[in-house]
Backbone as ProteinMPNN parsed JSONL, in Angstrom:
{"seq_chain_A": "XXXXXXXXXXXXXXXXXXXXXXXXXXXXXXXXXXXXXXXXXXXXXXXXXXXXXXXXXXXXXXXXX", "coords_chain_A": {"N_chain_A": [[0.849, -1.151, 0.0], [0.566, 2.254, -0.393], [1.129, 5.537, 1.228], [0.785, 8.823, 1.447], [0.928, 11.961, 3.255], [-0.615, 14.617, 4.311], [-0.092, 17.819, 5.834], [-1.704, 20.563, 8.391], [-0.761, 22.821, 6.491], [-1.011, 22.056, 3.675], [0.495, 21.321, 2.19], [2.676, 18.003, 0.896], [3.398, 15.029, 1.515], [6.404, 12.72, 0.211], [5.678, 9.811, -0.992], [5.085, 6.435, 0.764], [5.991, 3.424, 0.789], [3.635, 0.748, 2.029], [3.789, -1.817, 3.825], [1.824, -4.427, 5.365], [1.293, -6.754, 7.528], [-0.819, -9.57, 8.45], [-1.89, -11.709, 11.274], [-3.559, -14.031, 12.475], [-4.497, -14.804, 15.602], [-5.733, -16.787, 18.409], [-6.999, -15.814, 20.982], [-8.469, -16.074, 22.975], [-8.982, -19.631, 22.988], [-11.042, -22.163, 22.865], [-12.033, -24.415, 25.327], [-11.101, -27.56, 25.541], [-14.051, -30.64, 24.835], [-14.443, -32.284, 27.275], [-15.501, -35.609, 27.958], [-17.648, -37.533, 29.378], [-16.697, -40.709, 31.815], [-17.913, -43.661, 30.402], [-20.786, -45.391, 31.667], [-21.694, -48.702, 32.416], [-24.768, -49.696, 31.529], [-26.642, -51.704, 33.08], [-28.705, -53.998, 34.818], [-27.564, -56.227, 35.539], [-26.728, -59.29, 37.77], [-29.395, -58.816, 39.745], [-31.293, -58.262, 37.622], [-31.392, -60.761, 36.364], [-32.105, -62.61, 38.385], [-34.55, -61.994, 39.037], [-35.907, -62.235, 37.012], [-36.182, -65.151, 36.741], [-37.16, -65.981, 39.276], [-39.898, -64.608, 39.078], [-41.755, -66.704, 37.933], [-41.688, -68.753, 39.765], [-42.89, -67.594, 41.725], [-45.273, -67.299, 40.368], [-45.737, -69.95, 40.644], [-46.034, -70.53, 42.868], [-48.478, -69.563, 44.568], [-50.312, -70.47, 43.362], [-50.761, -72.603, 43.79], [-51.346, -72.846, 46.535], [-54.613, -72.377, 47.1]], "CA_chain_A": [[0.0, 0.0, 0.0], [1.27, 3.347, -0.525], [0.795, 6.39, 1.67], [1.187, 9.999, 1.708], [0.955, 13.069, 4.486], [-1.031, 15.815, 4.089], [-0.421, 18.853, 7.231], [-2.671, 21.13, 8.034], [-0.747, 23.701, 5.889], [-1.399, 21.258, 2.352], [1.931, 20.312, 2.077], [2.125, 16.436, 0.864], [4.709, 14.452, 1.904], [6.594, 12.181, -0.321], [4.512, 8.755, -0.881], [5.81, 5.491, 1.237], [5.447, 1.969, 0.858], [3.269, 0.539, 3.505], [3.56, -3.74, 3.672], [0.751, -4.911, 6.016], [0.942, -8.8, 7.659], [-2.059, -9.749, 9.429], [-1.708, -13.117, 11.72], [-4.268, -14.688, 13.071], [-3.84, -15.023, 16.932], [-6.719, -16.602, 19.156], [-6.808, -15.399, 22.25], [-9.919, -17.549, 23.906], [-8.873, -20.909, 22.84], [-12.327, -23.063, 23.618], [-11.311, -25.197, 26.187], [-11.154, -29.249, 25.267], [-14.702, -30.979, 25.166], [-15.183, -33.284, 28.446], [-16.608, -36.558, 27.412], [-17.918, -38.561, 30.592], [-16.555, -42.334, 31.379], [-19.153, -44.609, 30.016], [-21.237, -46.954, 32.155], [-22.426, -49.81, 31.885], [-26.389, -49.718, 32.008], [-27.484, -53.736, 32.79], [-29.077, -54.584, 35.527], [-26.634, -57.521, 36.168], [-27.5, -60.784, 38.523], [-30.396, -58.771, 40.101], [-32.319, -58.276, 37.031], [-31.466, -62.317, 36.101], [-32.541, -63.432, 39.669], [-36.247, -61.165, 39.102], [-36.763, -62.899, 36.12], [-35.817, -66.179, 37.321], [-37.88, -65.593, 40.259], [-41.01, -64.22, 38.841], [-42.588, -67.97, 37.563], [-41.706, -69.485, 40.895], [-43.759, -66.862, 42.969], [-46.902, -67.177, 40.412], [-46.91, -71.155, 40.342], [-46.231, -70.999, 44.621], [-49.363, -68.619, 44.452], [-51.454, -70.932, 42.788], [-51.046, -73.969, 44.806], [-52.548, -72.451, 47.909], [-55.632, -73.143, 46.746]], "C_chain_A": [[0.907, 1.23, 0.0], [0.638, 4.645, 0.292], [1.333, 7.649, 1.729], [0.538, 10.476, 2.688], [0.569, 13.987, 4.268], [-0.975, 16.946, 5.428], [-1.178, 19.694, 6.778], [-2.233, 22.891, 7.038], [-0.529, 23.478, 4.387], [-0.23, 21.231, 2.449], [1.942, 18.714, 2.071], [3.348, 15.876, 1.347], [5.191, 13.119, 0.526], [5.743, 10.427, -0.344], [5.886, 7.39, -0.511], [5.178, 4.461, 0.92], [5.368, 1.7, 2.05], [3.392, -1.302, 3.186], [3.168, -3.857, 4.954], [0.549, -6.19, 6.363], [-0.179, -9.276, 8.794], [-1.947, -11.219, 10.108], [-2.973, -13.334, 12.814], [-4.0, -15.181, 14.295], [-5.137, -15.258, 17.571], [-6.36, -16.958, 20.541], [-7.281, -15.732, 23.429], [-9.735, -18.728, 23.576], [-10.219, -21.331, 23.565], [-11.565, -24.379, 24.222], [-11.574, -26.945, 25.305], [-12.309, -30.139, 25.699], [-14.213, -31.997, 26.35], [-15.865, -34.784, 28.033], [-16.266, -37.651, 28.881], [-17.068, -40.065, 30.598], [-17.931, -42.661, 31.365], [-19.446, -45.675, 31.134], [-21.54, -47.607, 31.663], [-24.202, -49.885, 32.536], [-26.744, -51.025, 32.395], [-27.727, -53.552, 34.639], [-28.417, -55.596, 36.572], [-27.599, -58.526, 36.835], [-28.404, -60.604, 38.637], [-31.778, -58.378, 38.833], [-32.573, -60.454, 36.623], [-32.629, -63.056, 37.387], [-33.817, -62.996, 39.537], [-36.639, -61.789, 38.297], [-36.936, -64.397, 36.035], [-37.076, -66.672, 38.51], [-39.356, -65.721, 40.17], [-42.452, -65.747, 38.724], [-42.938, -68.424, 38.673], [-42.664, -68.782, 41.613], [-45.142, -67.159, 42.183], [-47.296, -68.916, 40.399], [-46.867, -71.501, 42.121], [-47.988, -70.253, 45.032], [-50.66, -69.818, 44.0], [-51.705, -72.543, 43.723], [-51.337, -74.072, 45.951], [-53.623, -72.689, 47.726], [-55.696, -73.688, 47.608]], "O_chain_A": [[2.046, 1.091, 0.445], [-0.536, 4.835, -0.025], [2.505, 7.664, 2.106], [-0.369, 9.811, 3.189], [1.473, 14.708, 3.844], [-1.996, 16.885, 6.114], [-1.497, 19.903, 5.608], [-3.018, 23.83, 6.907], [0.006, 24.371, 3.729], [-0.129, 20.843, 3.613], [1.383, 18.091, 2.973], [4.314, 16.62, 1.516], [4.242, 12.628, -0.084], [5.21, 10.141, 0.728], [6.993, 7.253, -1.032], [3.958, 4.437, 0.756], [6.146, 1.955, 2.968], [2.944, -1.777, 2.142], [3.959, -3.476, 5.817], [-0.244, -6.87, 5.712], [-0.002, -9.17, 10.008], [-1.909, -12.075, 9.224], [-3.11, -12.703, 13.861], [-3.193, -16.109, 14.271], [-5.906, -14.297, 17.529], [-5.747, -17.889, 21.064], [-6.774, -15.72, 24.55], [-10.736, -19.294, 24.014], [-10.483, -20.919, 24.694], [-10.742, -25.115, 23.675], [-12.431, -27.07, 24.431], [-12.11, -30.642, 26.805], [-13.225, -32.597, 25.927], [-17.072, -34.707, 27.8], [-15.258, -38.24, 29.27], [-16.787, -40.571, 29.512], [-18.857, -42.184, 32.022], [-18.678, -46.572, 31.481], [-21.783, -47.511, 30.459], [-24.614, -50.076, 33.68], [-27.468, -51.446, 31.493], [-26.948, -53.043, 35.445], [-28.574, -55.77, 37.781], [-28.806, -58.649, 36.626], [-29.154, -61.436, 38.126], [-32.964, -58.256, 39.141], [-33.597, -61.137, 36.652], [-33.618, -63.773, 37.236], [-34.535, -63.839, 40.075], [-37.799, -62.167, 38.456], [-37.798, -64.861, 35.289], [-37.738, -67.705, 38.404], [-40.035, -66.524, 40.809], [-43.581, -65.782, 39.214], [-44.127, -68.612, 38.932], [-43.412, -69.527, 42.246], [-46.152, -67.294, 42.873], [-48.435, -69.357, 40.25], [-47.471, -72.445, 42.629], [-48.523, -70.747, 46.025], [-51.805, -69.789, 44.449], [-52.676, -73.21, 44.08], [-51.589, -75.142, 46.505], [-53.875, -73.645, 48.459], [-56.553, -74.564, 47.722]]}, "name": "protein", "num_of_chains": 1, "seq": "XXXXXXXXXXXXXXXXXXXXXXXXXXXXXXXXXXXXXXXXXXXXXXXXXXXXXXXXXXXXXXXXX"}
């Protein structure tokens, strides 16, 4: 780019080369998502043992009678 100087008594000034480097600098970095440890969803033994379970209680149920 090239620039000249004008004062406030019009006088110009000779014209300069201007070279201009623009760099990209961020200044907030977003911090590093978070990602939880994973469970494990199951139930385990105590859902096995409920379903296991369940028959026995409706055929003890019925033999009262």
């Amino acid at each position: 780019m090239e620039v000249v100087v004008t004062d406030t008594a019009g006088n110009i000034s000779e014209p300069a080369m201007v070279k201009i480097m623009v760099t990209d600098v961020n200044e907030n970095p977003l911090p590093e998502p978070v990602t939880p440890p994973k469970t494990k969803k199951s139930s385990g033994s105590f859902g096995w043992l409920a379903l296991l379970a369940a028959p026995l209680a409706f055929i003890r149920r019925r033999k009262v009678k």
